[in-house]
N, C-alpha and C positions, 0 to 999 in steps of 0.2 A: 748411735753412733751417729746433730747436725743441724748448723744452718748458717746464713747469712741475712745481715743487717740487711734490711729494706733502706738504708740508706746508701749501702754498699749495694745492692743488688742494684739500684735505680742508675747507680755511676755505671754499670757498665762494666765488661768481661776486665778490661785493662786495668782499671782503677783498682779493681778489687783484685787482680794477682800483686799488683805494688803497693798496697797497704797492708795484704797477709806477708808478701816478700819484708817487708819492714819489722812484721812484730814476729819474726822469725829471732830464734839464740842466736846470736854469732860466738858461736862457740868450737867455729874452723870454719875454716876454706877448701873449694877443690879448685884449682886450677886444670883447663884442659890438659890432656896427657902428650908428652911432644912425639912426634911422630919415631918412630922406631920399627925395626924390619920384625921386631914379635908383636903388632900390635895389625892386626890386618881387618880388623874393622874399618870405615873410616870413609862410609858415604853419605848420603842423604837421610836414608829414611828410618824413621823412631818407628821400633814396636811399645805397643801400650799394651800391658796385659793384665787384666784386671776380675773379680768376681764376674758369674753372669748377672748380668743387672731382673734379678726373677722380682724384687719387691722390695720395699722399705729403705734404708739408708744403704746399701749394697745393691740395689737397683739406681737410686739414683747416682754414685761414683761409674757407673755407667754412662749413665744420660749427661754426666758433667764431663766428663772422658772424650765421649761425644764430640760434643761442640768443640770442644780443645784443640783435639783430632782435628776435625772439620776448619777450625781458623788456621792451623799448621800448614795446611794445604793448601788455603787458599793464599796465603804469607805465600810460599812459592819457592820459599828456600828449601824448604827441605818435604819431604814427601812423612806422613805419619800414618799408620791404620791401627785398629782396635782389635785386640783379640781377646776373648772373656772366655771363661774355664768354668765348671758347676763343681770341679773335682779337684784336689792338689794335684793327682795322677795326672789329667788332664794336663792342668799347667804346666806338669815340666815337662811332658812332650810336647807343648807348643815349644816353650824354650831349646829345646834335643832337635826341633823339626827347624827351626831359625836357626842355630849353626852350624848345622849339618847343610846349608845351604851356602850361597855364595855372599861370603861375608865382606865382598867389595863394595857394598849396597851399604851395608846396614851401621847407620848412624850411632845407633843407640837404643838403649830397653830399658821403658817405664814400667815398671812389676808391683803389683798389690799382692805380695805371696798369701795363698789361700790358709798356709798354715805351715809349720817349722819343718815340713818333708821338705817343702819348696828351696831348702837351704842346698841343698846339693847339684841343683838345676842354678840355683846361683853361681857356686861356686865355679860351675863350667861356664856360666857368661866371664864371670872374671878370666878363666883360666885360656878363654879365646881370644880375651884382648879385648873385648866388649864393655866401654860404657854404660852404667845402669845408673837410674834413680829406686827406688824401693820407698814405697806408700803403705803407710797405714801401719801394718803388721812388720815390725822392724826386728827381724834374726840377730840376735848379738853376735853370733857366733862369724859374720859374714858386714858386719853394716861397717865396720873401716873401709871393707872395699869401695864402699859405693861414693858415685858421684854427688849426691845427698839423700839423707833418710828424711822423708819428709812425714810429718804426723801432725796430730794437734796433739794438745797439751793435759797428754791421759793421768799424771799427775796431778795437773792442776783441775782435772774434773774429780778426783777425791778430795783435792783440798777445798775446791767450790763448794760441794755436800757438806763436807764439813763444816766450814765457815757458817752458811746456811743453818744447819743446827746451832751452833754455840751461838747464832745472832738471835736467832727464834728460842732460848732458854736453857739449850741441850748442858748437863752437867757433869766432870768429871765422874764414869762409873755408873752413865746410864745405860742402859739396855739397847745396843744397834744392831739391826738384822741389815746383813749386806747381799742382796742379789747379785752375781756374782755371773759378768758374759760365758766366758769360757774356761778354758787352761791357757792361754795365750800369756805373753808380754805385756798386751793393752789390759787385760784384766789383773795383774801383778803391780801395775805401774798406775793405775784405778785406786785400788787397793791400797797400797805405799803412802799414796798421793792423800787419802783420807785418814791413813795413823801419823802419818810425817806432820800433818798438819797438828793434828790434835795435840802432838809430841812439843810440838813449837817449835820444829825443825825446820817449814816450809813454811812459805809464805802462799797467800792468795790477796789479787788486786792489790800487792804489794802492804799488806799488813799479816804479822805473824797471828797465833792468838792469845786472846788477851792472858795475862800470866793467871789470874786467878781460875782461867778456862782449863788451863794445862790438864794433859791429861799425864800418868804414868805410863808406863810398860805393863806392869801387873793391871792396871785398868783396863789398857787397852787387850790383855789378851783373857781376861775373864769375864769383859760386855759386851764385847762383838764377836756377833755368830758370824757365820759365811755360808752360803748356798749352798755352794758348789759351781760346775758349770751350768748354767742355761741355756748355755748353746743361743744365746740373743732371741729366744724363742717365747715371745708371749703367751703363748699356748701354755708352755713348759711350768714358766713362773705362775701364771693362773690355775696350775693344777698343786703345785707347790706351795703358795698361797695359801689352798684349801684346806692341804693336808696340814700344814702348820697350827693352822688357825682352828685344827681339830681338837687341839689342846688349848683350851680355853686360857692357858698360863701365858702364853702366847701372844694372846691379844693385848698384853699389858704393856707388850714394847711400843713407844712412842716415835721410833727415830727409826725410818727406811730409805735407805740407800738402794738405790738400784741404778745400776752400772749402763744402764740406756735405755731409752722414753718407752720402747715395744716391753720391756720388763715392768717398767712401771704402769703400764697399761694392763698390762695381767694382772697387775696390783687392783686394779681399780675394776675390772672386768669381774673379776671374784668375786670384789665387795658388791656387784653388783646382779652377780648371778645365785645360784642358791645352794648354791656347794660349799655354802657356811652356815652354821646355826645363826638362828637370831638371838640368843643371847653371848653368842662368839661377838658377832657385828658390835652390839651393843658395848661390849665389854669392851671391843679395840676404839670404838670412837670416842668412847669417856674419856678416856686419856688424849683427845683433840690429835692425832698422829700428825708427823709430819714423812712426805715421800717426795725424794728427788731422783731424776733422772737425766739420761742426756744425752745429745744428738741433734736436734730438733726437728722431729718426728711433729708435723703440723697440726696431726690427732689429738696429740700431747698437747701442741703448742693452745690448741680451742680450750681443752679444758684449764690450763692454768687462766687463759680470758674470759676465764666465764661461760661458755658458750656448750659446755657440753659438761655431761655428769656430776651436775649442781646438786645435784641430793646426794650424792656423797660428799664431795668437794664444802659444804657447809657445814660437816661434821669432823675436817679435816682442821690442823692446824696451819695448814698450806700446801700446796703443791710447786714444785720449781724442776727447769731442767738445766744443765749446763751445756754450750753449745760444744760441736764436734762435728764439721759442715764437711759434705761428702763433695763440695766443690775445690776440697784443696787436692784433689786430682790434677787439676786444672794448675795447681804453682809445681807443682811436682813435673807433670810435663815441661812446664817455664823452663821450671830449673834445666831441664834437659837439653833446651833451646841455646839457652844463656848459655851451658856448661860448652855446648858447640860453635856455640860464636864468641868465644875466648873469656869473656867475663866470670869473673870470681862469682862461686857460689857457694851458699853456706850448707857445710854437710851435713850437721846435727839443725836440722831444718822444722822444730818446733811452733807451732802457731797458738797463740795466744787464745785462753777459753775466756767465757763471760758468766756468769750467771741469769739467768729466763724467766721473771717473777710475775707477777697478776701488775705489779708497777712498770715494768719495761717489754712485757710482752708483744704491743702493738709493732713496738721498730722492728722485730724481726720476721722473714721469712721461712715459714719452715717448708719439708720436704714430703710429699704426698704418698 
C-alpha cells in the first residue's frame, strides 16, 4: 500500500500536492456548501482521523498526516490535529466524541475509515452538516456525500501487474495466483483492475492489451486463483506460501500477483526460509516466476535494485511493484483546505499509479 518519485520528493511538500492534484480524474466537482441555518459546522479547525501509524504503509499515512497537520497550523488559517484509531470501534467514537461537541469550531473531517462499520459514523458527519474528505478506503454506500474521495488508482495497480506479465510473456489461460489484501473495496478494485485489463476493457499508461494477449472470461475464471484475505499481513502470506507450495503442482505457476509489497515479501521470505521442500523451490524457480506488488515498501523497493535477496531474485523472472504513496494523506487534507477556501475540488479524487522495475527503481523513494 507506496511511494514518491525522488524527484517529486526533492521539489518539495507543495509541488508534489499540485502534480498529484493534476493527475487526479476530473470526473466531478464539489463546490463549498452555502451557508444555511442546518448546516452548523463552519469554523476553523480540520479533524484528520486516520489508522494508528504502528508500521509499514499505515504507519507512514500517519507520519505524512503529520507534517500536513503540522503545515495547516503553521498556514494560520485554520487550526488541524491528528487523531489515529487501532480499531473501527474506536474511530467512530472519535467521530460520536466531535459532534457531540461544539460544532461552531469545527471546519471539517479528513477520515481513512478503518473498514465498512466506519460507514455509519459517516453517515452522522453528513447528517450534522459536517464537511468530510474520505481516504483510501472509500464506502460506496456513503462517498456522494463527501467533499472528495481521494485514493490512488487501485484499478490501475491490477492493470499494472498485468500489463507487467503479458509484457514479460504471460499467455491467454496461464496459471495466476492472486494474494489477495483483504475483503475491502481496494482489494475488489485491485482485482477488477487485473481481469479488466487482461479483458481489454482497461487500459494502463494509456495502452490497452495487445489483442492477440486478450484474455476471455472462461480464461479468466479457470487460471486465476485468489487467496483470500491476508489481512496485508506478511506473516500471513509467508505461511500461505508454504502451505501452497506443499503441493509441489503448485510450484508450476509462473505469474504472482500480490496485492502489496508486505505480501510479496512473504513471498520471498518463504522462498527463503525452510518451510518449503527443496524440490518444491526447485520446481517453482524452473519456470523463472514472475512476482508483483505494490505500495513502495523500501524493503521491497532494495530488492527489486539489487541489493537484497539476490539468490532468489536470480532465479526469478523479475520482481516489480506498483506505486500507492501513503503521502496522498497529504492532497486529501489540501483537498480539505481548498474545498474551505471556496475553490473547486474534484470529488472522484483518483491518483495516477506507475510501475517500480530493476530499470526505474533508483527515481523513487520508498517508505520504511
Amino acid at each position: 500500500m507506496s511511494t514518491i518519485s525522488r524527484r517529486t520528493f526533492l521539489a518539495g511538500s507543495s509541488a508534489t500536492l499540485l502534480s498529484v492534484f493534476l493527475a487526479g480524474c476530473d470526473s466531478g466537482t464539489q463546490e463549498p456548501a452555502a451557508d444555511d441555518a442546518t448546516t452548523e459546522a463552519g469554523g476553523k479547525h480540520i479533524y484528520v482521523l486516520t489508522a494508528s501509524p504502528d508500521h509499514g504503509w499505515t504507519g507512514q499515512v500517519g507520519v505524512f498526516a503529520q507534517e500536513k497537520v503540522d503545515e495547516v497550523n503553521e498556514a494560520g488559517t485554520y487550526t488541524a490535529e491528528l487523531q489515529t484509531a487501532g480499531a473501527a470501534a474506536d474511530q467512530i467514537a472519535q467521530v460520536e466524541d466531535i459532534l457531540a461537541g461544539d460544532l461552531s469550531d469545527v471546519a471539517g473531517i479528513v477520515i481513512q475509515p478503518l473498514d465498512d462499520t466506519v460507514q455509519s459514523a459517516i453517515q452522522q458527519i453528513v447528517d450534522a452538516g459536517v464537511p468530510y474528505v474520505a481516504f483510501d478506503r472509500i464506502i460506496e454506500a456513503v462517498q456522494d456525500s463527501a467533499v472528495a474521495n481521494v485514493k490512488g488508482d487501485n484499478e490501475g495497480i491490477g492493470a499494472g501487474s498485468a500489463a507487467y506479465f503479458v509484457a514479460n510473456g504471460m499467455k491467454p489461460g496461464d496459471q495466476v495466483y492472486i494474494y489477495q489484501g483483504d475483503t475491502s473495496s481496494v482489494t475488489t478494485l485491485r482485482d477488477n483492475g487485473f481481469t479488466e485489463y487482461l479483458l481489454g476493457n482497461l487500459e494502463f499508461d494509456g495502452e490497452k492489451v495487445p489483442e492477440e494477449s486478450k484474455w476471455t472470461q472462461d480464461q479468466i475464471d479457470s487460471a486465476i486463483t485468489k487467496s483470500g484475505a491476508m489481512n496485508w499481513s506478511r506473516s500471513d502470506t509467508k505461511a500461505a506460501f508454504e502451505a501452497l507450495l506443499g503441493d509441489e503442482a503448485n510450484a508450476q505457476i509462473k505469474w504472482w500477483y500480490a496485492e502489496d509489497d508486505e505480501l510479496a515479501m512473504g513471498i520471498l521470505e518463504a522462498l527463503n526460509g525452510g518451510g518449503i521442500s527443496d524440490s518444491a523451490k526447485e520446481a517453482f524457480y524452473a519456470t523463472m516466476p514472475f512476482i508483483t506488488g505494490c505500495g513502495g515498501l523500501q524493503e521491497y523497493y532494495d530488492v527489486i535494485g539489487g541489493e537484497s535477496y539476490q539468490d532468489i531474485v536470480s532465479n526469478l523472472g523479475g520482481v516489480m511493484s506498483v506505486t500507492y504513496s501513503p503521502s496522498m494523506i497529504q492532497t486529501a487534507i489540501q483537498d480539505m483546505v481548498d474545498y474551505l477556501d471556496g475553490e473547486e475540488v474534484t470529488q472522484d479524487h483518483v491518483i495516477a499509479c506507475e510501475n517500480v522495475t530493476s530499470d526505474n527503481v533508483a527515481d523513487y523513494v520508498g517508505f520504511e
